[in-house]
MIMARMAR-650544 format. One record per atom (N, C-alpha, C, O): residue in three letters; x, y, z; atom name. Coordinates in pm, whole numbers, plus 50000, padded with zeros to 5 digits. Layout:
REM MIMARMAR-650544
residuo:ALA&east:X&north:Y&up:Z&atomo:CA
...
END
This chain:
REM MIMARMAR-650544
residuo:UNK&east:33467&north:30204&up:51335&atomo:N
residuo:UNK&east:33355&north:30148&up:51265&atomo:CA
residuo:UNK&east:33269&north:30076&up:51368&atomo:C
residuo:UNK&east:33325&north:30023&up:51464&atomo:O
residuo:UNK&east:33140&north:30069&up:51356&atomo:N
residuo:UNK&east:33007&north:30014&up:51467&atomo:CA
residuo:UNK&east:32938&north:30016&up:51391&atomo:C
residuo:UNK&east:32932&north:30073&up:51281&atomo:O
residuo:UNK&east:32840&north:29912&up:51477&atomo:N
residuo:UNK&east:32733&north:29887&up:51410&atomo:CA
residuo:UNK&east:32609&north:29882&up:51526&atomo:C
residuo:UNK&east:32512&north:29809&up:51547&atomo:O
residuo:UNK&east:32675&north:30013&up:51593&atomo:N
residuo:UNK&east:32581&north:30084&up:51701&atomo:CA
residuo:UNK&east:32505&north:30167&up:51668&atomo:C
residuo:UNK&east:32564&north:30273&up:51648&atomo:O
residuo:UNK&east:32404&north:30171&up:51653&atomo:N
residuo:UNK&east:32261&north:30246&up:51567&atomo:CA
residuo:UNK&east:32307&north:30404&up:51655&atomo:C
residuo:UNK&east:32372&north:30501&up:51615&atomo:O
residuo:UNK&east:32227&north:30370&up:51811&atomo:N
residuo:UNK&east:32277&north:30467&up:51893&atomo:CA
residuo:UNK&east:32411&north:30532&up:51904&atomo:C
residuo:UNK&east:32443&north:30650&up:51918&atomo:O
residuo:UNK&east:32473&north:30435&up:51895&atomo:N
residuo:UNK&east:32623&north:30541&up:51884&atomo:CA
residuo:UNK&east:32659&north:30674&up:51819&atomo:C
residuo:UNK&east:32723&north:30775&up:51850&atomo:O
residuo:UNK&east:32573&north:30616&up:51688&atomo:N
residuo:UNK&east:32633&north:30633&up:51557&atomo:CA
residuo:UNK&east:32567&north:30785&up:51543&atomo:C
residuo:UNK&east:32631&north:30886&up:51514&atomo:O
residuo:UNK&east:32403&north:30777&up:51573&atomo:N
residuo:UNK&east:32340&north:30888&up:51612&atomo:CA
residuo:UNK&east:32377&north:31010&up:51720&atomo:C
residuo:UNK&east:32379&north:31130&up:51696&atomo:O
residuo:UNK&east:32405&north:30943&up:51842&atomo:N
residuo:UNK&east:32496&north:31007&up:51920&atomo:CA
residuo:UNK&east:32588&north:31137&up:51891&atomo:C
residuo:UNK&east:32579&north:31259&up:51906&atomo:O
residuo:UNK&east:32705&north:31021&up:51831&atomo:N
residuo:UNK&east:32815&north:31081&up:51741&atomo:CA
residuo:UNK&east:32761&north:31209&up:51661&atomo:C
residuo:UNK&east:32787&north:31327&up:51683&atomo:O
residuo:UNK&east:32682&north:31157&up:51568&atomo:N
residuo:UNK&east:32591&north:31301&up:51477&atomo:CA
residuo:UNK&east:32552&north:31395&up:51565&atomo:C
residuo:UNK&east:32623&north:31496&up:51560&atomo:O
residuo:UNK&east:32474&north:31399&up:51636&atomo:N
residuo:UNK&east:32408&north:31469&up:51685&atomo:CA
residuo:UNK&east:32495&north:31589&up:51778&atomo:C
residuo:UNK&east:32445&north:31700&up:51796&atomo:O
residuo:UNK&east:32611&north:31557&up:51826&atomo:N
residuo:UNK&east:32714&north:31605&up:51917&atomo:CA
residuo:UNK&east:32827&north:31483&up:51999&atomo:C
residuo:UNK&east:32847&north:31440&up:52113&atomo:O
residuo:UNK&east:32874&north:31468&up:51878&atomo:N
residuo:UNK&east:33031&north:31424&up:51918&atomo:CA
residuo:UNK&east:33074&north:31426&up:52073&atomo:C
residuo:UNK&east:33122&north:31332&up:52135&atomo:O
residuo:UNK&east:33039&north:31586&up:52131&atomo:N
residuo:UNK&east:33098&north:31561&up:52294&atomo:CA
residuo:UNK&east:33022&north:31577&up:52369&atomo:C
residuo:UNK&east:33029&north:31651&up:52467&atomo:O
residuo:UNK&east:32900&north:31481&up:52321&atomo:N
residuo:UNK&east:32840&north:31438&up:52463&atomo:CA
residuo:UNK&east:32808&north:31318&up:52439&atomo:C
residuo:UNK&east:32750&north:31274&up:52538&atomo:O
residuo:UNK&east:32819&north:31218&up:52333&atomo:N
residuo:UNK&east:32832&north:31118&up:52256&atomo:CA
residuo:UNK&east:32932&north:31004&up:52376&atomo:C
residuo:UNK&east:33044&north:31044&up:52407&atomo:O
residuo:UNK&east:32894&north:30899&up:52421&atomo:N
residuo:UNK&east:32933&north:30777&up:52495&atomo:CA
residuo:UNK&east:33055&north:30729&up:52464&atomo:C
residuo:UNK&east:33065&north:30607&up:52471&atomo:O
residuo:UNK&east:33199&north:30819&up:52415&atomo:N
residuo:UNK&east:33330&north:30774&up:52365&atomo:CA
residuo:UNK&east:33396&north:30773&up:52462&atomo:C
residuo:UNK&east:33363&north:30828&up:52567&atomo:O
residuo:UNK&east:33521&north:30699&up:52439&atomo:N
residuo:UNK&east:33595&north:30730&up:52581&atomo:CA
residuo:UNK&east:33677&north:30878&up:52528&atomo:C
residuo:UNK&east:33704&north:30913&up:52414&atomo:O
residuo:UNK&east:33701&north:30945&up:52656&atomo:N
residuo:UNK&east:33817&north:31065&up:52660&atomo:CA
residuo:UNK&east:33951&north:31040&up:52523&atomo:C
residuo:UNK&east:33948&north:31106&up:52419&atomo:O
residuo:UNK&east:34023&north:30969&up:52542&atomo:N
residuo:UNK&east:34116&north:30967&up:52408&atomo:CA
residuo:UNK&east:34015&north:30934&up:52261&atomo:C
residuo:UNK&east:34066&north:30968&up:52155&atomo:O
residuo:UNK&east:33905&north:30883&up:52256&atomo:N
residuo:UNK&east:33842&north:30911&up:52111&atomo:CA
residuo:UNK&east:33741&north:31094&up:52126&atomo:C
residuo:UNK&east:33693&north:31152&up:52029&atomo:O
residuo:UNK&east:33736&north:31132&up:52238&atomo:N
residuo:UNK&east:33660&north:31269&up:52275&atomo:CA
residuo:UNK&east:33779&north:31358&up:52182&atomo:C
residuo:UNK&east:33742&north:31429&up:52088&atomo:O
residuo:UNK&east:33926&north:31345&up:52220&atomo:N
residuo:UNK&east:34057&north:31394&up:52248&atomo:CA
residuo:UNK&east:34058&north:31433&up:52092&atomo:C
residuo:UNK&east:34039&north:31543&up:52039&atomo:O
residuo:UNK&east:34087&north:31302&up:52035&atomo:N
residuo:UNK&east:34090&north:31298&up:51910&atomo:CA
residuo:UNK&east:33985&north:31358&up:51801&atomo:C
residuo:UNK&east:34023&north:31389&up:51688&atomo:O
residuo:UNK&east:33893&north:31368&up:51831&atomo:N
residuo:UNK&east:33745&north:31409&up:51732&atomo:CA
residuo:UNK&east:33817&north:31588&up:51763&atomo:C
residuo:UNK&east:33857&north:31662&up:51673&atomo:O
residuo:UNK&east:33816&north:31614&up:51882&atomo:N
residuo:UNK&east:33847&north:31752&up:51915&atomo:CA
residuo:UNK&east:33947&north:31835&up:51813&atomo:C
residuo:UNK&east:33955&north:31947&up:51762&atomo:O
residuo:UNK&east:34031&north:31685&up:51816&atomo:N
residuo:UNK&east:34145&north:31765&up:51711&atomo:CA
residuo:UNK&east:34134&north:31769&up:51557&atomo:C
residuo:UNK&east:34177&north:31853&up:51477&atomo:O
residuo:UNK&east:34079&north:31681&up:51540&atomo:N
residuo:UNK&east:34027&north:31658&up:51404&atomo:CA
residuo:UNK&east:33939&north:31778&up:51391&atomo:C
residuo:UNK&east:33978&north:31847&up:51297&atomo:O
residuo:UNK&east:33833&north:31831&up:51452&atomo:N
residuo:UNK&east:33749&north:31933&up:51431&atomo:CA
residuo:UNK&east:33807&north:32070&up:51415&atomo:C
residuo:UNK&east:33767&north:32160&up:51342&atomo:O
residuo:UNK&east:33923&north:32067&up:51508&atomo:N
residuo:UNK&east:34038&north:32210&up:51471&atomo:CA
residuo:UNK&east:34116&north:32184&up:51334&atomo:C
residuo:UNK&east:34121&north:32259&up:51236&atomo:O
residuo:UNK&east:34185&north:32037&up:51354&atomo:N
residuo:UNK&east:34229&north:32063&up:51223&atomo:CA
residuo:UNK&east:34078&north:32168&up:51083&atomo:C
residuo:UNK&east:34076&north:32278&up:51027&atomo:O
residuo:UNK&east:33987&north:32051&up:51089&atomo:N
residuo:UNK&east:33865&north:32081&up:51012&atomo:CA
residuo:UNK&east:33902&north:32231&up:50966&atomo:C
residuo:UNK&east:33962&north:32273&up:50867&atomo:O
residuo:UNK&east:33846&north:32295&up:51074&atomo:N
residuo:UNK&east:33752&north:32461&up:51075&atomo:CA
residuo:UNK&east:33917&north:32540&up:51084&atomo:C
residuo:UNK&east:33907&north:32662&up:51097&atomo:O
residuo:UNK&east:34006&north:32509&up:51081&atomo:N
residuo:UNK&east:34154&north:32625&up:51094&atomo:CA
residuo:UNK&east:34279&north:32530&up:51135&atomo:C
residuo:UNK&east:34316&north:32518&up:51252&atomo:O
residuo:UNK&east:34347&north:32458&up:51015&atomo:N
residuo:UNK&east:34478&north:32385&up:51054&atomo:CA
residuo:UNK&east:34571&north:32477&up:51075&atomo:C
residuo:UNK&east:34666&north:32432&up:51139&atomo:O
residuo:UNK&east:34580&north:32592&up:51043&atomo:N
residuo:UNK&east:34649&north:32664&up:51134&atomo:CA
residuo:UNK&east:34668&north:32732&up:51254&atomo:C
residuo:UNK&east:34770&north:32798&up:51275&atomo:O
residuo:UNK&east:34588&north:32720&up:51327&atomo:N
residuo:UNK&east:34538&north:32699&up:51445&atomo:CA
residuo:UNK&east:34601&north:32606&up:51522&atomo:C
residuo:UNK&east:34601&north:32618&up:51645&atomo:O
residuo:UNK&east:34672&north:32487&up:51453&atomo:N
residuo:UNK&east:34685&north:32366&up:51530&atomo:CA
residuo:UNK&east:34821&north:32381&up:51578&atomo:C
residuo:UNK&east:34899&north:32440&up:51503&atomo:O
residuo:UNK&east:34855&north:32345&up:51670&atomo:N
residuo:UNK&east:35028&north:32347&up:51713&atomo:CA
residuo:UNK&east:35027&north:32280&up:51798&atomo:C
residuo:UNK&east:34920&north:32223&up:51820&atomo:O
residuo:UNK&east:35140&north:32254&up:51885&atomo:N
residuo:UNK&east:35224&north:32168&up:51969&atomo:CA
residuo:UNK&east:35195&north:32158&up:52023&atomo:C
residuo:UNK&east:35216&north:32039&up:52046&atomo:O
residuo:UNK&east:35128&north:32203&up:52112&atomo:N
residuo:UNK&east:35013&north:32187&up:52245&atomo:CA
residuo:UNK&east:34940&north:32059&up:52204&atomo:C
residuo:UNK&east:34935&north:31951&up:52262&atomo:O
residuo:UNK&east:34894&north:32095&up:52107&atomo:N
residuo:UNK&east:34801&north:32016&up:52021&atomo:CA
residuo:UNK&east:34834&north:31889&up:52032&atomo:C
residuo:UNK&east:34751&north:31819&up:52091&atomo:O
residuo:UNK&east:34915&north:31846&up:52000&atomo:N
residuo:UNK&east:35034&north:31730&up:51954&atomo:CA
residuo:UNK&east:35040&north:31680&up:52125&atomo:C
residuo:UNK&east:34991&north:31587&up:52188&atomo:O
residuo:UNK&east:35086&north:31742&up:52142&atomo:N
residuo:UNK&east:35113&north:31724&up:52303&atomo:CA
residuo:UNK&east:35010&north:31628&up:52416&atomo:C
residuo:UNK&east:35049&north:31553&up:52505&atomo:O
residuo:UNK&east:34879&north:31659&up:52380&atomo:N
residuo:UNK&east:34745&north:31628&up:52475&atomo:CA
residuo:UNK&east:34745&north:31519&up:52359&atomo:C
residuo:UNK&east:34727&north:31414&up:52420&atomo:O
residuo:UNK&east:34755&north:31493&up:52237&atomo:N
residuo:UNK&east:34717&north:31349&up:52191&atomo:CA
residuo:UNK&east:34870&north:31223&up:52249&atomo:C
residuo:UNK&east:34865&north:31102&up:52271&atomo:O
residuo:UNK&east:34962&north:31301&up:52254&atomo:N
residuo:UNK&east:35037&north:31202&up:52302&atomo:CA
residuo:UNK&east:35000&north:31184&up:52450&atomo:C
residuo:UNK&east:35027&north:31070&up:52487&atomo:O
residuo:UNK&east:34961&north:31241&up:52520&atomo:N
residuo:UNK&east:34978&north:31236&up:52676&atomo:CA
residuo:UNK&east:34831&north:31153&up:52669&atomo:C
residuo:UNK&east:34825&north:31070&up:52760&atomo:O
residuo:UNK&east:34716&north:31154&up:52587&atomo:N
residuo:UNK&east:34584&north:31043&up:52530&atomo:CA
residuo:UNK&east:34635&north:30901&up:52538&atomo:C
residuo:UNK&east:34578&north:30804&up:52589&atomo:O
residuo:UNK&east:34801&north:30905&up:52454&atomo:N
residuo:UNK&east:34861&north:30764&up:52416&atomo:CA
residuo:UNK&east:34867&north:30766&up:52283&atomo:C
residuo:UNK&east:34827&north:30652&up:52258&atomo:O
residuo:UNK&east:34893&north:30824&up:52163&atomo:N
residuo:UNK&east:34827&north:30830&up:52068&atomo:CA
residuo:UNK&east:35018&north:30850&up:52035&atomo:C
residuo:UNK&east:35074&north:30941&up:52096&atomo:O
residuo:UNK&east:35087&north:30778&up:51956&atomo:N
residuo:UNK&east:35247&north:30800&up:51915&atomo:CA
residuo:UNK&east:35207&north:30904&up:51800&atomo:C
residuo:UNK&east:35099&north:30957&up:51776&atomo:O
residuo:UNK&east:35350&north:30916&up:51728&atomo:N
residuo:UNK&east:35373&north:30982&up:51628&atomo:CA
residuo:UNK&east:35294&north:30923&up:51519&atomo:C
residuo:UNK&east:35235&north:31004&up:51448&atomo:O
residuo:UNK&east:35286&north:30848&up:51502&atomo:N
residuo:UNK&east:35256&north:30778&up:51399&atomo:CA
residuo:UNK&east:35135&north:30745&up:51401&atomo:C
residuo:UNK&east:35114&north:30690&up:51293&atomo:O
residuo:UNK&east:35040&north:30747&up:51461&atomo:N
residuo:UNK&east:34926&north:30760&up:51492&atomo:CA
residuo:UNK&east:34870&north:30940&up:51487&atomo:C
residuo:UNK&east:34759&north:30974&up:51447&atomo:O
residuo:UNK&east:34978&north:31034&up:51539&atomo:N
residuo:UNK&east:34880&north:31184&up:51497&atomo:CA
residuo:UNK&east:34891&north:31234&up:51380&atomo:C
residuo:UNK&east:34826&north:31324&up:51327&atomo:O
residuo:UNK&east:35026&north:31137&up:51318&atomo:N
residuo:UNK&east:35058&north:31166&up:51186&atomo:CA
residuo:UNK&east:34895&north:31124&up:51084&atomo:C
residuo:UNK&east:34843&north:31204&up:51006&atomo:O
residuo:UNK&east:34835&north:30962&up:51119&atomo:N
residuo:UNK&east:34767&north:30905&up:51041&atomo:CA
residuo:UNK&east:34590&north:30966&up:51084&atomo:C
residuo:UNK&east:34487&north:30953&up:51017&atomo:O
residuo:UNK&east:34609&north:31020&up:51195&atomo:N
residuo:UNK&east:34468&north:31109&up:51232&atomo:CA
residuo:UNK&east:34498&north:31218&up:51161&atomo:C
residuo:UNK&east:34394&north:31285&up:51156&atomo:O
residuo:UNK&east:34593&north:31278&up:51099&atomo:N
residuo:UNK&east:34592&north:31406&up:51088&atomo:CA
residuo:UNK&east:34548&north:31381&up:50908&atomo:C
residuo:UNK&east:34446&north:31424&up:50855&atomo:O
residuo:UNK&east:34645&north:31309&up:50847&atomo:N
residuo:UNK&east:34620&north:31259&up:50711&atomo:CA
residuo:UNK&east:34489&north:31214&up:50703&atomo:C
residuo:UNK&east:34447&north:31252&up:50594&atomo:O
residuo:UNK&east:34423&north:31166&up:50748&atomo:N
residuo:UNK&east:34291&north:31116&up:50742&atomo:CA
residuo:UNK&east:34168&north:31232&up:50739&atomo:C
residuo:UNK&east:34073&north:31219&up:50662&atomo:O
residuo:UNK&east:34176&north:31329&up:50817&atomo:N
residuo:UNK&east:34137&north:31423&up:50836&atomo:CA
residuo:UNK&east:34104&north:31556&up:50731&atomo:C
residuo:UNK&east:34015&north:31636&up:50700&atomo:O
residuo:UNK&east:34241&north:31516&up:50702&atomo:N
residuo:UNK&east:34258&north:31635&up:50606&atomo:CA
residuo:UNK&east:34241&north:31539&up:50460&atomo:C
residuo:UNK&east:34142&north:31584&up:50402&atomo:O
residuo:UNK&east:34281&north:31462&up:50406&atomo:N
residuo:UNK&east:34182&north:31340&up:50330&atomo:CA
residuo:UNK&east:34032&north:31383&up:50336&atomo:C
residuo:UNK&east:34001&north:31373&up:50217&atomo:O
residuo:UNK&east:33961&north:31410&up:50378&atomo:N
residuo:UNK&east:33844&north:31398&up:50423&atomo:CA
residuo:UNK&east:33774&north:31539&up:50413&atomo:C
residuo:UNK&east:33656&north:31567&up:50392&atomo:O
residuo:UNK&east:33873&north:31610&up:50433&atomo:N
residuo:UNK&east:33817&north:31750&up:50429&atomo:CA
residuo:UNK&east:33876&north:31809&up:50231&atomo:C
residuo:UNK&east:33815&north:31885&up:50156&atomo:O
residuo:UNK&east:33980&north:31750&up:50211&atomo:N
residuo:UNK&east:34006&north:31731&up:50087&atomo:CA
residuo:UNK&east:33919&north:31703&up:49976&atomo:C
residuo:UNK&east:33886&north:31790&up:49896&atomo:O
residuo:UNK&east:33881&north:31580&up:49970&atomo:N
residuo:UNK&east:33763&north:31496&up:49890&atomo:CA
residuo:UNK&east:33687&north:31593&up:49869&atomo:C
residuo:UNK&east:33670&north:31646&up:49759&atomo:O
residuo:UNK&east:33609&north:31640&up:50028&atomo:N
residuo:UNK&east:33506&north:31644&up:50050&atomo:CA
residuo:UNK&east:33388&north:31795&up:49980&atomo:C
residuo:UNK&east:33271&north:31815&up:49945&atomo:O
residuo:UNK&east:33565&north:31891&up:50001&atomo:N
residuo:UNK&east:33531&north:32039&up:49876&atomo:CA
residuo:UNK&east:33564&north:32008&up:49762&atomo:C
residuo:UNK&east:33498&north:32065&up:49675&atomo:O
residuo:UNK&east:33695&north:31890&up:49703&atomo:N
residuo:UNK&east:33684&north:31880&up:49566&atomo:CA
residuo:UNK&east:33532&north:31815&up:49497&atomo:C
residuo:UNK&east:33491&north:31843&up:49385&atomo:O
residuo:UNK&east:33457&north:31714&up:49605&atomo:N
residuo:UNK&east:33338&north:31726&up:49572&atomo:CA
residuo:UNK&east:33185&north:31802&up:49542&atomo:C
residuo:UNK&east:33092&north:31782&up:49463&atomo:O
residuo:UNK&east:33218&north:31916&up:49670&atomo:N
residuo:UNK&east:33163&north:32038&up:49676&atomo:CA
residuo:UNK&east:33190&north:32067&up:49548&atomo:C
residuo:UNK&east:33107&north:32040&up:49461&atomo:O
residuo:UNK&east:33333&north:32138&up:49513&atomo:N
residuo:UNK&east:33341&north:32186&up:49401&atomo:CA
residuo:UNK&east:33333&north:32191&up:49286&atomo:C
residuo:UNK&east:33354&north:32289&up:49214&atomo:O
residuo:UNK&east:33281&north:32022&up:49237&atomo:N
residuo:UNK&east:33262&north:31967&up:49108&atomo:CA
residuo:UNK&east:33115&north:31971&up:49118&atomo:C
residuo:UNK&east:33072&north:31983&up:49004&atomo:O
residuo:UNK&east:33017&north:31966&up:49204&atomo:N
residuo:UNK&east:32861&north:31940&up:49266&atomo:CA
residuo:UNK&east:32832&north:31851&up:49282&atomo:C
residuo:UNK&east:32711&north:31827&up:49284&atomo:O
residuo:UNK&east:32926&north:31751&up:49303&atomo:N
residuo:UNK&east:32907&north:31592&up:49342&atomo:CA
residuo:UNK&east:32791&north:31547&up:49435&atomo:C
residuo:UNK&east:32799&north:31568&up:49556&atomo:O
residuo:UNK&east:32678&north:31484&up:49378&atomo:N
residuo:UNK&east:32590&north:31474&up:49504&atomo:CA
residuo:UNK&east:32442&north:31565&up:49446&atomo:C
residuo:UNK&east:32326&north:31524&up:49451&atomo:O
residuo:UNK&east:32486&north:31677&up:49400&atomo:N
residuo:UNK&east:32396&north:31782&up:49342&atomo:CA
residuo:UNK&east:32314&north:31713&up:49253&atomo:C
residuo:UNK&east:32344&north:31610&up:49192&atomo:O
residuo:UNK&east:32212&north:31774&up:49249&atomo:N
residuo:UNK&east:32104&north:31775&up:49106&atomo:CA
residuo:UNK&east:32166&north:31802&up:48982&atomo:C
residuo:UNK&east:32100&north:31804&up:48879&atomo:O
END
């Protein structure tokens, strides 16, 4: 959370070229695979967020969050939440 105008735009505009450090780069990366193909995702995967610093319990709560998010976000799609 910020309350960096620029950041925040940044972020929108392209995430990886956006002023984060490498372990929040790391993380968006994975979140975006989860996004577009969680099956796609494997141990490797897992692997580069721990070697970031990021424990179990932390890729556990990026991963839930993520998918939370992508959840909501078509059951909203799917009801037309937002729509006219």
């Amino acid at each position: 959370m910020t309350l960096d105008k620029e950041l925040v735009e940044a972020l929108e505009k392209d995430y990886t070229t956006a002023p984060i450090s490498p372990q929040d780069r790391l993380m968006l990366d994975y979140v975006v695979k989860v996004t577009k193909d969680a099956t796609k995702v494997g141990k490797g995967d897992h692997e580069k967020l721990r070697a970031a610093g990021f424990d179990d319990r932390g890729i556990l709560q990026i991963t839930l969050i993520a998918a939370w998010f992508n959840y909501i976000n078509r059951v909203a799609d799917a009801l037309g939440v937002g729509r006219e």
